[in-house]
N, C-alpha and C positions, 0 to 999 in steps of 0.2 A: 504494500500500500504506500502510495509516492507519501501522503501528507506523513504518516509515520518516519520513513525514509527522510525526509526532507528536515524535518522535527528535529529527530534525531541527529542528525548532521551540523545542524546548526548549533545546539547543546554541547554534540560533540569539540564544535569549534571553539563553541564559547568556554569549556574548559581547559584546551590547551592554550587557548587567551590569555584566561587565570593562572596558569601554573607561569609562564613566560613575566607574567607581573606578579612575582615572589606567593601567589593565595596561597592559602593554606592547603598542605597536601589531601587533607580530610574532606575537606569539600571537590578539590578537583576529584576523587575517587567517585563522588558522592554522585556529583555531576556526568562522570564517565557510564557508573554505573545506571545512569537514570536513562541515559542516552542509548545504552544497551537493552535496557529495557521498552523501550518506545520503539524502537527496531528491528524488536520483536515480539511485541505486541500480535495479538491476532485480531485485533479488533483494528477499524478505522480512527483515530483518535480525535479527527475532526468530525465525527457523528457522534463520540462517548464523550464522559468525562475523564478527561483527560489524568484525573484524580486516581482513578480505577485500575492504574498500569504501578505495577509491584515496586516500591525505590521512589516514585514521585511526592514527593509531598507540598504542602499551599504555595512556599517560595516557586518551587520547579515550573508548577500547575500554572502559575500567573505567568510564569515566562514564555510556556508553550501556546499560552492563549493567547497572549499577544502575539508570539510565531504565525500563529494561524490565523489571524486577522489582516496585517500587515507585511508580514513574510520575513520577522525579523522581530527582534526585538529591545529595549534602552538597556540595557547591561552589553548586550553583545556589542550593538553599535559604541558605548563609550569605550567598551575594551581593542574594537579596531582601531579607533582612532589614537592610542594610548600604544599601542604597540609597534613598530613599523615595519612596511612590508618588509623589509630586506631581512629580517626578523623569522618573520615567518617562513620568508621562502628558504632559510637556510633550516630550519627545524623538521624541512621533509626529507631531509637527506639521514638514513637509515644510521641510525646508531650517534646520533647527534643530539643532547639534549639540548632543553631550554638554556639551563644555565653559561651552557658553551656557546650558544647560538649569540646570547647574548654580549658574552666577552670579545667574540669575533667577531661582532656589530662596533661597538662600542671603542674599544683598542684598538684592532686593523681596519677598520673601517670595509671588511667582509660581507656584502650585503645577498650572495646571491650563491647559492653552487657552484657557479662557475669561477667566479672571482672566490671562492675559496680552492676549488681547483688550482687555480693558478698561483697562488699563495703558496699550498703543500709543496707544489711543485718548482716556485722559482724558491724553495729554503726558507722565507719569512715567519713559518710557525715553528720552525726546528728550535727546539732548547724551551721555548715555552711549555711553562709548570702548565702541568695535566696532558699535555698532547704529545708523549713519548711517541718515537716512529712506528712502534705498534696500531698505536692509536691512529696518526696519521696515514697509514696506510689502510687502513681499515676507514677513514674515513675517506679517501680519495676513490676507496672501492664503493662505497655508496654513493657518490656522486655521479659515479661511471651507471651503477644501476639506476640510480634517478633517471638520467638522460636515458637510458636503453626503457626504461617503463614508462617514460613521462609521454609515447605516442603512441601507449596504447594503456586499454584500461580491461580489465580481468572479466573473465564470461560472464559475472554474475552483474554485473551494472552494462555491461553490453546487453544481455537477454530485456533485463528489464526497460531498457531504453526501449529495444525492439518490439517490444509485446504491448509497447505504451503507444506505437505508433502504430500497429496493425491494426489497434485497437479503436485507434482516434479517425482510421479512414474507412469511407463507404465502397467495399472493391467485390469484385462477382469473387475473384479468389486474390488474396494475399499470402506470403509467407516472406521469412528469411530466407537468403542465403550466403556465401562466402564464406569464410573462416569461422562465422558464430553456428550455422550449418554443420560444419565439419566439427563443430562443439573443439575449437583450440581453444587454450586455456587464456589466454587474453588474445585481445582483438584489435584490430589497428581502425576500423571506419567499418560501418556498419550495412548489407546493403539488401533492398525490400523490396521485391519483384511483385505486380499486381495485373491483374486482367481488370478493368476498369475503364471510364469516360476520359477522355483528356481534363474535364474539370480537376479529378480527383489530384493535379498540382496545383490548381489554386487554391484547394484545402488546405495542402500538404504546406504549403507557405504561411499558412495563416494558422498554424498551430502553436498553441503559448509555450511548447519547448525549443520554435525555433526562434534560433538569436541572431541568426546570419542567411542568407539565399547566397552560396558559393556560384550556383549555376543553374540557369533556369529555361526548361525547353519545353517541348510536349510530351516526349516520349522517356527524357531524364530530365531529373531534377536535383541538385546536390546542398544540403544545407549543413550547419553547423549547429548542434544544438545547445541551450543552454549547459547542458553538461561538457561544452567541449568537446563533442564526439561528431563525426562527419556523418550524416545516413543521407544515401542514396537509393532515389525512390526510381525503378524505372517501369514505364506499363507496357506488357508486353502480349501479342496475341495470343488467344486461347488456344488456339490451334499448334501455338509453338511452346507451351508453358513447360513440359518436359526440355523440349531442347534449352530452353532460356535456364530452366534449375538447374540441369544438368552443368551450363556454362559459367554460369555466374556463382554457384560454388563451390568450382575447383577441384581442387589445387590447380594452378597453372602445369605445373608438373605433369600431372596426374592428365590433365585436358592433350598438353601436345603428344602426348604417349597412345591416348585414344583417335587424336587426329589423324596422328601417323600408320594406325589401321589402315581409319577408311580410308584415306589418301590410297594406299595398296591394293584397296579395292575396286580403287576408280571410282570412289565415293567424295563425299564433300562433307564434313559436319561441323557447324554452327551453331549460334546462340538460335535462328530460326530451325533448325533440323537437320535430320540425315539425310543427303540428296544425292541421288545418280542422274547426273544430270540435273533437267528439271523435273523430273521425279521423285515426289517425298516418300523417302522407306520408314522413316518414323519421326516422329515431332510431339505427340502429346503429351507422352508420359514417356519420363526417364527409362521406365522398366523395358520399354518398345525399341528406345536406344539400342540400349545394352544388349540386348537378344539379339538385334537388328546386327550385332558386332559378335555376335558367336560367344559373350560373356555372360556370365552371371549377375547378375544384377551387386551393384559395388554399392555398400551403406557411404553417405557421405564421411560421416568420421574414420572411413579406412582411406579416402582417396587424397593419397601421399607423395602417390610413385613409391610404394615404400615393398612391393611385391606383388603387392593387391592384383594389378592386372593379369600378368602369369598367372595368380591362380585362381583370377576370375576364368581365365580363358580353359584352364585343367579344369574346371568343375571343383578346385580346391577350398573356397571362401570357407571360413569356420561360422558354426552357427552361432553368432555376436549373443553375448548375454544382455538382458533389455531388463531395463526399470521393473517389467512386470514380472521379474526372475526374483526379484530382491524377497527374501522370505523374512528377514528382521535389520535390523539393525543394531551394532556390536558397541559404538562409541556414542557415549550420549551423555547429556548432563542436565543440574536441576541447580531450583536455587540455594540445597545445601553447600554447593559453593561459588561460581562463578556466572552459573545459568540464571537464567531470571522468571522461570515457569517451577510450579510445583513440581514433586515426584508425582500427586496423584495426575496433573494435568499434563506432565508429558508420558505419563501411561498411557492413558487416555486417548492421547494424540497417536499414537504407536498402535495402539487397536482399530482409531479411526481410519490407519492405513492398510488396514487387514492383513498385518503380520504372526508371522506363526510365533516367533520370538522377538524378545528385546530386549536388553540391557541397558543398564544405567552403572555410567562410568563414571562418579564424581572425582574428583580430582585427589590423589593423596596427599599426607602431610608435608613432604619436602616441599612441597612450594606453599610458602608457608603465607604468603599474603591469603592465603581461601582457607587458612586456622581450622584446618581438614585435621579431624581427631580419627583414633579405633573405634572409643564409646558411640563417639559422630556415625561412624560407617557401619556398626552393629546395630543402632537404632533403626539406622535407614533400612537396611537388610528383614530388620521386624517387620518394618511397616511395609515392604515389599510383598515379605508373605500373606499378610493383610490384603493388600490390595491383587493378589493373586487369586484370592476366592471368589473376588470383583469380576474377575479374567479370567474365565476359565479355557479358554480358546486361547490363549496367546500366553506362551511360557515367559516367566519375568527371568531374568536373569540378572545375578547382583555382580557387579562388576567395581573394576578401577583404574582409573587412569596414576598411571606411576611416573617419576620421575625417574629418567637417567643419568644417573651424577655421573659425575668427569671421572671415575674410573671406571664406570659399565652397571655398577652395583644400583639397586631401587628400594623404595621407602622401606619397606616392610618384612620380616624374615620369613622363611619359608610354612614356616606353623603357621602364620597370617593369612597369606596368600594360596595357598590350599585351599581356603576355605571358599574364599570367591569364585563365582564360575567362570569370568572371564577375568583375566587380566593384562590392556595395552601398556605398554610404555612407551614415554617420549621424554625429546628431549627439550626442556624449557630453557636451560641459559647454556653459559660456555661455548657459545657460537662459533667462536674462532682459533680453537684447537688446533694445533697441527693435523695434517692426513692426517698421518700416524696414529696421532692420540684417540682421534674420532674414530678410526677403524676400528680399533680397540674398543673401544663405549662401544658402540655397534654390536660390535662381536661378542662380548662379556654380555652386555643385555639378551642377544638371543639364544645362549648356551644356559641361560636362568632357567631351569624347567618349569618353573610358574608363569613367564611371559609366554603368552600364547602371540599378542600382534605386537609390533612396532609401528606406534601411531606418529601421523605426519612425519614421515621419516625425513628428507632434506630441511625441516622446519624451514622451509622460506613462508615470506609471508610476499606475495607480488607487490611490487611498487615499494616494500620496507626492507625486506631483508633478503638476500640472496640463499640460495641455497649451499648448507656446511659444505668442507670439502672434505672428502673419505673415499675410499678405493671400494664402489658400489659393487664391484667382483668378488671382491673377496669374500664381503658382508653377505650378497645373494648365495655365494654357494655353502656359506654357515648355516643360513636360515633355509635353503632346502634340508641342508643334514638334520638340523635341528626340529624342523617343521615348525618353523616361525612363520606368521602369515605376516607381509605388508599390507599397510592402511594404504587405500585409495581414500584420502580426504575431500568429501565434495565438498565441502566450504570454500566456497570459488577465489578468495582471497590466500587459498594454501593451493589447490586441485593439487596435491600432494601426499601418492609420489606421481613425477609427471610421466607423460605415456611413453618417454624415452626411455626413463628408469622402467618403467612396468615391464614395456619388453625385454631390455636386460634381466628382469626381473626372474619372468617365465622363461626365457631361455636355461633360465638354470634350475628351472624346477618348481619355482615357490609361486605360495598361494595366496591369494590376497580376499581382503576381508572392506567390502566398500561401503562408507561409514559415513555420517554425517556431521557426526561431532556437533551436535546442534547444542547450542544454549539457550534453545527458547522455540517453541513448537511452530513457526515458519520455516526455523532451519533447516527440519526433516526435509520440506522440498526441496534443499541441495543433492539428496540424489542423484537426480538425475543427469549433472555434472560430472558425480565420480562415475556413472554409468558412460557417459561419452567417450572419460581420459579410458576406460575398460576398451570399450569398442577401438577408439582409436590405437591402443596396443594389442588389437586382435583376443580378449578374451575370450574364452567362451564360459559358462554355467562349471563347468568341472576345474575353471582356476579359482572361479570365487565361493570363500568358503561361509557367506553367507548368503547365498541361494541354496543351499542344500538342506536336504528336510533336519531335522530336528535331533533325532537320533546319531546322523551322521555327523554333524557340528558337533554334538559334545562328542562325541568319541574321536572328533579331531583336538578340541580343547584336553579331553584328555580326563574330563570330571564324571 
């Protein structure tokens, strides 16, 4: 829901506003955490009261109202004005706090990434107390990812861009395609093919998310929209809407590979169709294509140039696992510590999705800001069994998310962790370990006989943090010995691990477990992202080890 979405953004802003002007850290949490809340609300928050979302209270409530009134509100506006931009723009470079941002503002007169680039790099911050060449070089690498992220933005604000636009126009048929099609894990420009009136781009211009008309025709149209994102609208005949999806969602790769068939055949194939001569052999539907070429029909998130063709042309394609394969979900959380929905309402939500199983993975003690106790995780576990009598169709299962400390080792000792039915680990800090060291973390957590997954394994986060550096060979062929499963994170901000690792992955054996890691019951519909990075490394049903019935999962867990 954009007004939550939007709500929440602004909260979100207006807290890293406050920390950058010395507030107090307990309210910036406060604020964060409220902001998290509103974001995942399931409710519209401009048709409730805004009251009614879990972390808000009067101070919050009056801010979002006026958010929602105006599209802004007097705190946030005096904190822009009070902070300056150069300020800000140097606080999105990954691994850079406020307080640093500020010395670097203030002292070098540093106002930008780049002009901090240039600094690390002509020696003016060497010798400067807190910025050891560690450091510096760690921060010159997030500015290099700034720049590499900063032209594109991650699947999950691309989709929603996109579904807000198909949404907002009158067309006989719309859809995506291009790279959000092939479900990539971020996106460079967005682009929305329709069969439709030539009016439907004077719509399309006068929609309140756009900010710009880049290019304006009959048949395209390219805009910029307030989010910064390019969507191109073009309408295309009905008759040709196979050939035109086929064309416009790629891969370029992927298209000169099948061009160069028909070429062979004395064929012709284009955005309007497959032609011999003037002759159309197919143009409706993709499926007509593909057959039309002696292929099996190619799901977008395989078309890579990555072998697909070959073995469309062998009758080889594997049976892709799909959304509707997902039997539960393995990684999950509530507001015992970082989520912001009940246990009983993200059960709830987990039945609403007619799952056979589910877990709840709240977060263990070592990461000790969510004050995650034993007694904590033993109550929860009670009330589980409670709410299992609720459920009788849907297995609970009591799980935990563990931390992997810098020498491989996790919260809790083996009497503990027995008891749980599932147990992920990941990694929360220590980013920047050597290979070496990481390989080792890696390796030591998956030879634990109580970790069954390794969640978000590269922990990137897109646009903030790159992903560790570790020798993923080594680690994959432990975790087949081991029968560790890898987390597929569809939380579109991690899609982690990505589908270059996954097929590294399955090349050596191992099974992955695709997971939502939701904090709040919209999350759950991340799915269907880790289902894509799945398809896009060729899985099938028999590598993910939550599509398998119930029996078979735990006698994979091992409980």
């Amino acid at each position: 829901m954009r007004a939550n979405e939007e709500a929440a953004a602004a909260l979100q802003e207006y807290a890293e506003l406050f920390a950058l002007c010395g507030g107090d850290a307990f309210r910036v949490r406060s604020y964060q955490k409220a902001a998290k809340a509103i974001a995942g609300f399931p409710e519209d928050i401009s048709v409730v009261d805004v009251r009614g979302v879990p972390g808000v209270g009067e101070a919050i409530a009056k801010k979002m109202e006026e958010f929602l009134q105006r599209g802004s509100f007097r705190q946030l506006d005096d904190l822009r004005g009070r902070v300056p931009d150069g300020v800000r723009r140097l606080t999105r470079v990954p691994t850079l706090g406020p307080k640093t941002a500020i010395m670097l503002f203030e002292d070098f007169g540093i106002d930008s990434p780049a002009t901090l680039s240039e600094a690390i790099t002509a020696g003016r911050l060497d010798g400067v107390k807190g910025l050891g060449p560690k450091t510096l070089a760690n921060l010159l690498k997030g500015v290099q990812e700034l720049e590499q992220s900063g032209r594109r933005v991650h699947i999950g604000v691309a989709m929603s861009l996109a579904e807000q636009v198909i949404a907002s126009l009158k067309a006989e048929r719309i859809a995506y395609a291009g790279s959000l099609r092939r479900m990539k894990d971020t996106i460079g420009d967005i682009d929305i093919l329709a069969v439709a009136p030539d009016s439907i781009m004077d719509e399309f211009r006068a929609q309140p998310y756009v900010a710009e008309v880049i290019a304006a025709g009959e048949k395209k149209t390219s805009v910029r929209t307030t989010a910064g994102i390019q969507v191109d609208l073009r309408v295309v005949p009905a008759g040709s809407w196979g050939a035109a999806m086929q064309y416009f969602t790629g891969s370029k790769e992927h298209n000169v590979t099948i061009r160069e068939m028909a070429v062979k055949k004395g064929w012709k194939l284009s955005e309007y169709g497959l032609f011999e001569g003037e002759r159309v052999i197919a143009a409706e539907s993709e499926e007509d294509i593909y057959a039309a070429l002696g292929m099996q029909f190619v799901p977008p998130p395989m078309r890579e140039d990555g072998g697909e063709v070959k073995a469309a042309l062998q009758g080889e394609l594997p049976a892709l696992v799909e959304l509707a394969d997902l039997k539960g979900d393995l990684h999950t959380h509530t507001d015992l510590t970082d989520g912001v929905a009940s246990l009983a309402d993200m059960v709830a939500a987990g039945q609403a999705r007619g799952y056979a199983y589910y877990a709840v993975t709240d977060h263990a003690p070592d990461l000790t800001m969510q004050r995650m106790t034993l007694d904590k995780a033993l109550e929860q576990r009670a009330r589980l069994a409670e709410l299992q009598r609720d459920h009788p169709g849907m297995r609970l299962l009591h799980g935990t998310e563990l931390n992997i400390a810098p020498d491989g080792s996790v919260d809790w000792p083996g009497e503990v962790l027995r008891e749980f039915d599932v147990c992920v680990a990941s990694v929360h800090s220590h980013f920047t370990m050597s290979r070496e060291e990481m390989t080792r973390r890696f390796i030591t957590a998956c030879e634990n006989p109580y970790v069954d997954i390794i969640g978000h394994p590269t922990t990137r986060k897109i646009g903030m943090r790159g992903v560790v550096d570790a020798d993923w060979d080594a680690i994959f062929r432990v975790a087949a010995r081991t029968g560790t499963a890898m987390e597929i994170d569809s939380y579109p901000d991690r899609s982690d691990l990505p589908s270059d690792l996954v097929r590294l992955a399955k090349h050596h054996g191992v099974k992955f477990s695709i997971d939502s890691d939701s904090h709040a019951i919209p999350h759950l519909d991340n799915q269907r992202f880790g289902v894509g990075i799945a398809q896009r490394a060729w899985l099938t049903t028999a590598d993910v080890i939550n599509t398998w019935p119930l029996d078979r999962l735990l006698d994979f867990l091992g409980r």
